[in-house]
C-alpha positions in Angstrom: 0.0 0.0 0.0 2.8 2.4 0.4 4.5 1.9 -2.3 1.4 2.7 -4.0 1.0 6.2 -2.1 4.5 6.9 -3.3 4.0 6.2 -7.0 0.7 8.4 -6.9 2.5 11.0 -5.1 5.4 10.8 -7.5 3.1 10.5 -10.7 1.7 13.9 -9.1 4.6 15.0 -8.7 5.7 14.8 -12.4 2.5 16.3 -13.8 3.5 19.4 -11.7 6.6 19.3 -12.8 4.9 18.9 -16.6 3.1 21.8 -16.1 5.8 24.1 -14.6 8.1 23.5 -17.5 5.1 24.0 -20.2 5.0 27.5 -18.2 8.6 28.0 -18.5 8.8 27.4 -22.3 5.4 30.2 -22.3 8.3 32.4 -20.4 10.7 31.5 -23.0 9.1 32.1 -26.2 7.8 35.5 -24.7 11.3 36.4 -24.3 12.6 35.5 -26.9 10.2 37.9 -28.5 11.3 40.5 -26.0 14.5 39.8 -27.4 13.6 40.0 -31.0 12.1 43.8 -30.1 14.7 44.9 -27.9 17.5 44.1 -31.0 15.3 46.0 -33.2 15.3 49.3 -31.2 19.1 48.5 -30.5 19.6 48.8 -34.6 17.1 52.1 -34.7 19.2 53.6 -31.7 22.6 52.7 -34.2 20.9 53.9 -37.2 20.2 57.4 -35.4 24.2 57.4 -33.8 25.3 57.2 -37.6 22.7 60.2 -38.2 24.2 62.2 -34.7 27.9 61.3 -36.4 27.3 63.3 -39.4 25.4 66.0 -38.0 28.7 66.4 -35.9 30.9 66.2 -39.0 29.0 69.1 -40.5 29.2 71.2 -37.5 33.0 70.3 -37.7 33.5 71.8 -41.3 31.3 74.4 -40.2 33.9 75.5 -37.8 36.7 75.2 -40.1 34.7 77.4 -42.7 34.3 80.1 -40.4 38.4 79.7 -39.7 39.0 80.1 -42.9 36.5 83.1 -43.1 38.0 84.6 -40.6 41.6 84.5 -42.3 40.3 85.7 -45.0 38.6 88.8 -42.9 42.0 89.5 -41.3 44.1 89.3 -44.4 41.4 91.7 -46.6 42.8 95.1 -47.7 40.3 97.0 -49.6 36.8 98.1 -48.7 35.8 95.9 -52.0 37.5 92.9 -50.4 35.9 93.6 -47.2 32.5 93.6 -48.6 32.7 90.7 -50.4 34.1 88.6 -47.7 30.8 90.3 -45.5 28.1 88.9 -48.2 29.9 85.6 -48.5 29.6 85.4 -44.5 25.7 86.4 -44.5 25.0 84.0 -47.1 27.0 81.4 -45.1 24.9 82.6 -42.1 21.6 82.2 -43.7 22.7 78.8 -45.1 23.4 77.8 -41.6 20.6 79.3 -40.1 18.4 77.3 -42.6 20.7 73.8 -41.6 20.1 74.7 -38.3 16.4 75.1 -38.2 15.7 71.7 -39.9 18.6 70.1 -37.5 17.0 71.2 -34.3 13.6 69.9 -35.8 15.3 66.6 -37.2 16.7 66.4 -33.6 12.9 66.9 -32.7 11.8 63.8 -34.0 14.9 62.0 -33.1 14.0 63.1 -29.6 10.6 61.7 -29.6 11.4 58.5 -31.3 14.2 58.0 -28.3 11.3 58.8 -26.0 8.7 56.3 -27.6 11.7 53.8 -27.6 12.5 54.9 -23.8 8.5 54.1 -23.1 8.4 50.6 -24.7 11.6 49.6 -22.8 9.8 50.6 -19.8 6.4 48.4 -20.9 8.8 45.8 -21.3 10.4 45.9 -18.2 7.3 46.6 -16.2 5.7 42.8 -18.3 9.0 41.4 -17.6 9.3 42.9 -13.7 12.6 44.0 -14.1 14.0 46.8 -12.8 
């Protein structure tokens, strides 16, 4: 009779044990999902570093254009020379101003996208309870 107890008890047992590991594969498909999302955002987040990088360049040549103008400036002579070096300046200027409008609002939406990225990594964390 005991042995029998023990069998039933262990055949129990075993169909817990069934349906804990049928939970834990329901865990693991869900994060492998997680995973599948999470590599996705990483690849958006690298697209918009390469973006940042050549926003930065541009600034960078930027800078040496206005060196250069600058030289330029220092070395003019004439009032003709002077002038000229002034209009190329303010057409730079507007130029930039122009870059620099569209950058801050291509920033913008960068900024939100990060955001909405930021948001769904916290929805995952909250399904996945880590903190």
């Amino acid at each position: 009779m005991t042995e029998d107890r023990i069998i039933k008890k262990l055949i129990e047992r075993d169909k817990k044990f069934d349906w804990i590991d049928k939970r834990f594969d329901g865990v693991d498909k869900r994060l492998d999902g997680v995973d599948k999302r999470l590599d996705g955002i990483d690849k958006r987040l690298d697209e918009h570093d390469k973006k940042f990088d050549r926003v930065i360049k541009k600034l960078i040549e930027h800078d040496e254009r206005f060196e250069r103008i600058e030289e330029k400036v220092d070395k003019m002579v004439t009032r003709e020379e002077y002038l000229r070096g002034y209009d190329e300046m303010i057409t730079i200027l507007r130029r930039l101003d122009q870059e620099r409008i569209f950058g801050n609002q291509w920033v913008k939406r960068i900024e939100k996208r990060v955001d909405g990225h930021d948001q769904e990594i916290a929805q995952i964390k909250q399904v996945l309870n880590i903190k």
